[in-house]
KEKE-3310 file (N, C-alpha, C; in steps of 0.2 Angstrom, whole numbers, plus 5000, padded with zeros to 4 digits):
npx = (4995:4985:4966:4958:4964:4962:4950:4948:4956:4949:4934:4938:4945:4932:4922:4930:4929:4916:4907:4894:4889:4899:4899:4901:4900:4897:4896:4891:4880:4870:4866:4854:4848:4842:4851:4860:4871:4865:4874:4881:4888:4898:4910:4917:4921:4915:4904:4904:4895:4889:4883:4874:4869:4852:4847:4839:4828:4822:4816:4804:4798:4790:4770:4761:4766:4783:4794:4800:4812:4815:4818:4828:4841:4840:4843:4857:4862:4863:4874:4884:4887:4889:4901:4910:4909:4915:4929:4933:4932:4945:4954:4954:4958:4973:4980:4979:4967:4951:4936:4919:4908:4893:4880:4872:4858:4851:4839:4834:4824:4808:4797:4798:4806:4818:4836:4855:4857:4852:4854:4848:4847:4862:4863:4858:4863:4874:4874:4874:4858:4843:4828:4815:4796:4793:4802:4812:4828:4832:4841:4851:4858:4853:4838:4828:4834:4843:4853:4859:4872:4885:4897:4906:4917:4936:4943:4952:4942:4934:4918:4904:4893:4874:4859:4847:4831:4821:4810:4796:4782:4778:4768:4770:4774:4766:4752:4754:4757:4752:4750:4744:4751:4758:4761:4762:4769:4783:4800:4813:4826:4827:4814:4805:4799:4797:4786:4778:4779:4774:4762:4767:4761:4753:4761:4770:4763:4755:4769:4775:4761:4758:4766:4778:4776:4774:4777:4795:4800:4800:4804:4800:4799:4795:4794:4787:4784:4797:4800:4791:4796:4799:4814:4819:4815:4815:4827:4830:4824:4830:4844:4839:4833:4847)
npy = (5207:5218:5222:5224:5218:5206:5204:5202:5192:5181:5181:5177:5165:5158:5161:5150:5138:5136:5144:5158:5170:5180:5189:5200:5204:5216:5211:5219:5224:5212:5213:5209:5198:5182:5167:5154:5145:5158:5167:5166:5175:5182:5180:5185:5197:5198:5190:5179:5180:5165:5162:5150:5149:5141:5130:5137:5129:5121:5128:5131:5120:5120:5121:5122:5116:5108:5098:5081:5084:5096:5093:5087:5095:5104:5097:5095:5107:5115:5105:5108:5121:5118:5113:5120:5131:5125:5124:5136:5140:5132:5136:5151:5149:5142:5155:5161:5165:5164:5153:5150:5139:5139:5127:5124:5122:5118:5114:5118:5118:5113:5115:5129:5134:5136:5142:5139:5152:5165:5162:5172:5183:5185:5187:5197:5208:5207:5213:5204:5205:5209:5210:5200:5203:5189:5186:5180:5183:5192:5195:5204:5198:5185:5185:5176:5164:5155:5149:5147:5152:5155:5160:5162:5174:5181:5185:5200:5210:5220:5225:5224:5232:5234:5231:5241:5241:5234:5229:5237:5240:5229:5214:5200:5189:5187:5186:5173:5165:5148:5146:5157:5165:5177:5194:5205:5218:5229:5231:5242:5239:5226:5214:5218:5207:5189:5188:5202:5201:5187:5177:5166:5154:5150:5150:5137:5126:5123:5120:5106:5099:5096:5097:5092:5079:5074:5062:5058:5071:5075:5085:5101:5112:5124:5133:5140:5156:5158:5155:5164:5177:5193:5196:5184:5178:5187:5188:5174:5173:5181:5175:5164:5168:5175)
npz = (5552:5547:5554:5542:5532:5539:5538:5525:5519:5528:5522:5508:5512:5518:5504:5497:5503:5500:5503:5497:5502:5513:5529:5541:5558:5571:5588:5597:5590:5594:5606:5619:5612:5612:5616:5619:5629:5642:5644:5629:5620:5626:5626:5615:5601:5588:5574:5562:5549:5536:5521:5511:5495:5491:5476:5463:5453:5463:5470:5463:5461:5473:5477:5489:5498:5508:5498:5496:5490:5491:5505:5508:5499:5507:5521:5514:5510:5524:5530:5522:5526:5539:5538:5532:5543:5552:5545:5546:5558:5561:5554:5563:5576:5572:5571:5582:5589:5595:5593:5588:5580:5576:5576:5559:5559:5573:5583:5600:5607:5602:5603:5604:5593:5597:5596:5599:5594:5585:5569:5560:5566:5565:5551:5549:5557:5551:5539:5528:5523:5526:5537:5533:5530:5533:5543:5536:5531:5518:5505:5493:5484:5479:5487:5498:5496:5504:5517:5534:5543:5557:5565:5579:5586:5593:5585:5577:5565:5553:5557:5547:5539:5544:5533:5524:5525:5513:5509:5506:5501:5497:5498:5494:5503:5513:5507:5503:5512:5519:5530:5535:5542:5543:5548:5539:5544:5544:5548:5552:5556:5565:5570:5587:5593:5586:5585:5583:5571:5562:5566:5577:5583:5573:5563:5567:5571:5561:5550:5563:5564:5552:5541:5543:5545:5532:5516:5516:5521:5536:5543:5551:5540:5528:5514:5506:5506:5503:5490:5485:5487:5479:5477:5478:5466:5454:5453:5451:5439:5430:5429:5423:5410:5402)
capx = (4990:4978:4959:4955:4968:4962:4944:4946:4957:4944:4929:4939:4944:4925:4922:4933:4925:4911:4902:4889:4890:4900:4898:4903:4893:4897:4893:4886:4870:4866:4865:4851:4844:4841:4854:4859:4868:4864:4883:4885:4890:4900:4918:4915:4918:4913:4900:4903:4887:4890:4875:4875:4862:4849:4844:4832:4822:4819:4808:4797:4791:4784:4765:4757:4770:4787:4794:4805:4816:4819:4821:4835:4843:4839:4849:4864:4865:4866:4878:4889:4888:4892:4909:4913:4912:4922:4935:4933:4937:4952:4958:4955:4964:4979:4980:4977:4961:4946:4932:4914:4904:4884:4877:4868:4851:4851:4834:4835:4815:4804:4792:4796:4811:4823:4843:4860:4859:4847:4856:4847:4849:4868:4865:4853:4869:4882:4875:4869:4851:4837:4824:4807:4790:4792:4806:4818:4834:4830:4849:4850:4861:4850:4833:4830:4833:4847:4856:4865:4875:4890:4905:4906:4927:4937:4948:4952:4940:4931:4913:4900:4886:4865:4856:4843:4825:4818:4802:4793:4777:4776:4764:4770:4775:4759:4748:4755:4758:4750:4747:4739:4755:4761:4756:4762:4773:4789:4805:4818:4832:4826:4807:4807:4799:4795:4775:4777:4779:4771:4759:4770:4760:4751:4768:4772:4756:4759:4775:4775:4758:4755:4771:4785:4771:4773:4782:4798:4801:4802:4806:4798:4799:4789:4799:4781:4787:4806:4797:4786:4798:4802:4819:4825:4811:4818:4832:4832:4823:4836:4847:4838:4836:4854)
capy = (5208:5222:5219:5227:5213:5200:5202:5202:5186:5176:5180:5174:5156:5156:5158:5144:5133:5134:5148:5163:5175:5182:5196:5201:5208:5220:5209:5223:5224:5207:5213:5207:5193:5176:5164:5148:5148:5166:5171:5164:5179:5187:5180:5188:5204:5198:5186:5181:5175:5163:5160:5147:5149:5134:5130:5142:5125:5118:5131:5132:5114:5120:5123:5122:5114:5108:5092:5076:5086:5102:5093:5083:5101:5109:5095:5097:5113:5114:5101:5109:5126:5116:5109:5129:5134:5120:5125:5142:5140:5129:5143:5156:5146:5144:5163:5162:5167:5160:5154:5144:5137:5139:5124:5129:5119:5113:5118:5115:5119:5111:5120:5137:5134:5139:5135:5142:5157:5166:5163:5178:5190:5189:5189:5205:5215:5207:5215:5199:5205:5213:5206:5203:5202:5182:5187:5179:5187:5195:5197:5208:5195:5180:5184:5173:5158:5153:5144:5153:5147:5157:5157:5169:5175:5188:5190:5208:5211:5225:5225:5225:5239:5232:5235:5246:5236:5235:5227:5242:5239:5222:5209:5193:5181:5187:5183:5165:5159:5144:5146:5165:5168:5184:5200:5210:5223:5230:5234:5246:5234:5221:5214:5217:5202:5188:5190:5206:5199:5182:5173:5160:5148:5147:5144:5131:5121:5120:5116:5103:5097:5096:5097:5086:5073:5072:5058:5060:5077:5072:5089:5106:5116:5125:5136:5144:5161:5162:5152:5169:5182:5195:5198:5177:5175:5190:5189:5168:5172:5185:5170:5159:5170:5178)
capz = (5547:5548:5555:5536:5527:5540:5536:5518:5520:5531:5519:5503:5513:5517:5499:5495:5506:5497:5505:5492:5505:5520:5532:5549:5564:5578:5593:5600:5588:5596:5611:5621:5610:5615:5616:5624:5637:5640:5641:5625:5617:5632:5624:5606:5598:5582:5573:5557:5545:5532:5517:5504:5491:5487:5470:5461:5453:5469:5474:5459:5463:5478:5476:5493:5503:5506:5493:5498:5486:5495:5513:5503:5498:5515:5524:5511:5512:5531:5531:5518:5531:5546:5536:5531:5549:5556:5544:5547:5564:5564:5554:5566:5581:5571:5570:5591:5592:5599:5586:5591:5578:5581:5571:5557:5563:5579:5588:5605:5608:5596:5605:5605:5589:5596:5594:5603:5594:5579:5562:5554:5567:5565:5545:5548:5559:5545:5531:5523:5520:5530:5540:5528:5534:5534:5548:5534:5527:5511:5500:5485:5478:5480:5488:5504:5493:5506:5522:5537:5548:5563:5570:5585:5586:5595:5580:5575:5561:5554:5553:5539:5539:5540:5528:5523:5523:5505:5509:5506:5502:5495:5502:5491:5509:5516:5503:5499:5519:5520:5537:5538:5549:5543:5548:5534:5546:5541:5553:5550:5559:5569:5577:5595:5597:5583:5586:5578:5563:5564:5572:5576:5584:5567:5558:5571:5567:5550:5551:5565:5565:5544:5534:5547:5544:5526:5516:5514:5523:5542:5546:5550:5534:5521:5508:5500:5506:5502:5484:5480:5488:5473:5478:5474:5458:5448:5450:5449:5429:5425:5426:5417:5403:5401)
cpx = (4985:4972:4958:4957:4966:4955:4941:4949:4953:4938:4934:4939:4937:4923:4924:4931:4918:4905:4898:4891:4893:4900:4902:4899:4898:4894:4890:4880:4867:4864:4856:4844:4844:4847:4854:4866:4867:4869:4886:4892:4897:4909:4922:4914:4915:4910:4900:4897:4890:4885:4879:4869:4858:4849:4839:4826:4818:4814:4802:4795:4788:4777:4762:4760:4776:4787:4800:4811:4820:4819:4828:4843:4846:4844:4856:4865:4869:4873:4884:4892:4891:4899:4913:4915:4916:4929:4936:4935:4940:4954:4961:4959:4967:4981:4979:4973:4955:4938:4926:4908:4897:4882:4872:4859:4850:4846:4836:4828:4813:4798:4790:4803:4816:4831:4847:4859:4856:4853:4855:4848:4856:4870:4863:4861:4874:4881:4874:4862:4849:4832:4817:4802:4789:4796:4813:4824:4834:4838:4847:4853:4856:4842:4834:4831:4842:4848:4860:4868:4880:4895:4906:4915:4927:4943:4946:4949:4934:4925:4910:4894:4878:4864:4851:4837:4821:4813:4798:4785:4772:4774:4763:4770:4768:4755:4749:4755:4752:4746:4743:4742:4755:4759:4757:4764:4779:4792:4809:4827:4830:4819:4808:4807:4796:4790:4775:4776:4775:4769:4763:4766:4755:4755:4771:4769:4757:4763:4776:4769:4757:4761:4778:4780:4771:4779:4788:4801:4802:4805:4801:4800:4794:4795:4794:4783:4796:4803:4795:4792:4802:4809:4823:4820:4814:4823:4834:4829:4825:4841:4847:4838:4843:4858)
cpy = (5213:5219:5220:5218:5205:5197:5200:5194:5179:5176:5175:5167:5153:5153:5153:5138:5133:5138:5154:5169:5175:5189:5194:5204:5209:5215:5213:5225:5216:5208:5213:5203:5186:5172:5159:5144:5155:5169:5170:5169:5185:5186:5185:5194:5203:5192:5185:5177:5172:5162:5157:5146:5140:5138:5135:5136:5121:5120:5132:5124:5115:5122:5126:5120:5111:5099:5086:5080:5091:5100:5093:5090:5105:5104:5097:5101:5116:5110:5105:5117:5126:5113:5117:5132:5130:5124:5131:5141:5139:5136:5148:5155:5147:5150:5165:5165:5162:5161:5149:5144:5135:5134:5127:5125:5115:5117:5114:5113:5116:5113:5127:5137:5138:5137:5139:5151:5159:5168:5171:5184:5191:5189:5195:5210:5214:5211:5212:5202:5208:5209:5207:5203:5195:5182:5183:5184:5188:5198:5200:5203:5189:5181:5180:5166:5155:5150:5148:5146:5153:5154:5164:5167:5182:5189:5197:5207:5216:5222:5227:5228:5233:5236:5239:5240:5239:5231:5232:5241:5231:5216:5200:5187:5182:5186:5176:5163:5155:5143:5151:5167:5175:5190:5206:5218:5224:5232:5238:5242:5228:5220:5216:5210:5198:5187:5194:5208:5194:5181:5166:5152:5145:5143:5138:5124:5117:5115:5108:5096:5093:5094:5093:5079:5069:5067:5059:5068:5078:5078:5097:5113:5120:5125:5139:5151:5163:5158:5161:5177:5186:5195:5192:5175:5179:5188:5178:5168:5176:5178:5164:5161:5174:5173)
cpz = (5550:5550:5546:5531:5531:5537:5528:5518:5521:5524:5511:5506:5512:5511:5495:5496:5504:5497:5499:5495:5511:5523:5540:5552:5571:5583:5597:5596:5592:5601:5614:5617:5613:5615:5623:5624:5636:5639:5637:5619:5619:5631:5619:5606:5589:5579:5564:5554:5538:5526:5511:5500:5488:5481:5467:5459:5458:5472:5470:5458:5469:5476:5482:5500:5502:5503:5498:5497:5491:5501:5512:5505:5503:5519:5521:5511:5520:5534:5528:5523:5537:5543:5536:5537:5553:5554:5546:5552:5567:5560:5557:5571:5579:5569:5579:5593:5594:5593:5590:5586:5578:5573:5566:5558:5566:5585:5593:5610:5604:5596:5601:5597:5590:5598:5599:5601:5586:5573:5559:5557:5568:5557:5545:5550:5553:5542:5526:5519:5525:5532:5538:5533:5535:5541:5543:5531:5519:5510:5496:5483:5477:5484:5496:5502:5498:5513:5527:5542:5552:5563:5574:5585:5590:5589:5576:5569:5559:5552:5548:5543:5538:5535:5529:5522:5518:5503:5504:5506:5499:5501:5499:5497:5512:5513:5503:5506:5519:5526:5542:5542:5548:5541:5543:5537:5544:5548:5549:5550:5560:5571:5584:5597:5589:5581:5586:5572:5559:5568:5574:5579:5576:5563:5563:5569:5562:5549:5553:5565:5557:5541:5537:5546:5536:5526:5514:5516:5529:5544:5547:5545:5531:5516:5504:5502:5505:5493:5480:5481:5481:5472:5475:5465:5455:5447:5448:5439:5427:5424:5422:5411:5401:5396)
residu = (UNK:UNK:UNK:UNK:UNK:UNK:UNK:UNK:UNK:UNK:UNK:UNK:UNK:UNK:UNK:UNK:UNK:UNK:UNK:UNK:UNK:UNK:UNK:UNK:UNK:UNK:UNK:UNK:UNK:UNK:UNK:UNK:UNK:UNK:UNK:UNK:UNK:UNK:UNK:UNK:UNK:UNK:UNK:UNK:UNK:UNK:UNK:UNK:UNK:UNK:UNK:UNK:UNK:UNK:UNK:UNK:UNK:UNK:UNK:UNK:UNK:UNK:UNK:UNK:UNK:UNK:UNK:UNK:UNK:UNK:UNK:UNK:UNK:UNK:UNK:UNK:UNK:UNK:UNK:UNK:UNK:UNK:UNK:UNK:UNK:UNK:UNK:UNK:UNK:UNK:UNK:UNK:UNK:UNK:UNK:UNK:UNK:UNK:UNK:UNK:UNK:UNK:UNK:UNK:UNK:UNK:UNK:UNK:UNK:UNK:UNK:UNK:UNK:UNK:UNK:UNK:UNK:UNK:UNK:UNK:UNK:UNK:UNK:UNK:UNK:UNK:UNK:UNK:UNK:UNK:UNK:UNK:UNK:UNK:UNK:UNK:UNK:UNK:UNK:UNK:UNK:UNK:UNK:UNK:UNK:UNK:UNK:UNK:UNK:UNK:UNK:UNK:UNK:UNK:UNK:UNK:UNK:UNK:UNK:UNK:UNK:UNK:UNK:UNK:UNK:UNK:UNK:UNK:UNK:UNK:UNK:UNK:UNK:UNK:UNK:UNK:UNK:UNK:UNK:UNK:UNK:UNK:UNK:UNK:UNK:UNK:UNK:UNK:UNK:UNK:UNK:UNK:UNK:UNK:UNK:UNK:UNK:UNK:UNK:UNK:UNK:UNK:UNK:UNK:UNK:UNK:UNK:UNK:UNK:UNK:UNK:UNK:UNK:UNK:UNK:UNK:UNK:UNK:UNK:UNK:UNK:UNK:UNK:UNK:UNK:UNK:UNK:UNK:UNK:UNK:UNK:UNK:UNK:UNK:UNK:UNK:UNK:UNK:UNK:UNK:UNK:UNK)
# end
């Protein structure tokens, strides 16, 4: 089977399993981002990204912070992404290659939030979405109204193209942050560094100190910037009206 016939293959299974969106990424746009261990990436020519979209109502009960409701969601979702890449890469073994599952949320800092390997920055090289001023993944098809998750592989597979960033000059995440994180800069590709973008120890705070304390949520979340972003509201009220 062709790389062209394997990657069209692979993403349909995906979608079978339940996945909204899949991409591929060049291993070498990753190059020289964080990871844990650092030679995680040193197997792998290729990184696929998985996205399952949440609910559109779930975000318009947010007001000011996150709800019992959308932890709820936010677990199920991840759950539902860590089952897809499982199967995804028994898959890919039985085909004798080599496949490694990067959980879809498993910080290993609770400090500094950081996990094996940045979900976004391997939906950003896929071709998922583009990297907004929240530092979230912003989809044409769904907005950031969604869930990622990995599977690092060396199966023959052709990549998918990043996007083009279509922030422009919208200031919707920056205005509603709760927490006065985010600085309202635009990237072309990628942040150098994520305090380019955010103050991160502000969104930390928030998070950890204010909104993992509430009842019913026991986890560091918002969702008030992926709630206002234009990209997941338009297009969530074309679907309502249609």
């Amino acid at each position: 089977m062709s790389a062209r016939d394997s990657s069209k293959a692979l993403k349909e299974i995906a979608r079978n399993l339940g996945a909204d969106l899949v991409g591929i990424a060049d291993v070498a746009y990753l190059k020289g981002i964080d990871s844990e261990p650092v030679d995680l990436l040193s197997r792998y020519t290729r990184a696929i990204s998985i996205a399952v979209k949440l609910p559109d109502d779930v975000f318009e009960q947010l007001v000011d912070r996150p709800t019992p409701l959308y932890s709820q969601v936010y677990l199920n979702a991840n759950a539902l992404l860590d089952q897809i890449a499982l199967r995804l890469s028994g898959y890919i073994e039985q085909r004798g290659f080599t496949a490694m599952p990067i959980p879809a949320s498993q910080p290993l800092d609770m400090t500094e939030f950081r996990s094996h390997l940045s979900a976004k920055a391997v939906a950003n090289a896929a071709g998922l979405g583009w990297q907004g001023k929240s530092l979230l993944i912003i989809t044409p098809e769904f907005g950031p109204r969604i869930r990622l998750v990995t599977v690092l592989t060396d199966m023959p597979l052709v990549a998918d193209r990043p996007l083009k960033n279509r922030c422009g000059s919208c200031t919707a995440c920056t205005s509603a942050c709760v927490a006065q994180a985010i600085r309202n800069v635009s990237t072309t590709f990628h942040y150098a560094s994520r305090d380019e973008a955010i103050d991160f120890r502000k969104c930390a705070d928030k998070l950890v100190g204010e909104f993992k304390m509430l009842p019913g949520v026991d986890k560091p979340i918002c969702g008030i910037c992926i709630k206002v972003c234009p990209w997941g509201r338009k297009l969530g009220r074309a679907r309502r009206t249609s």
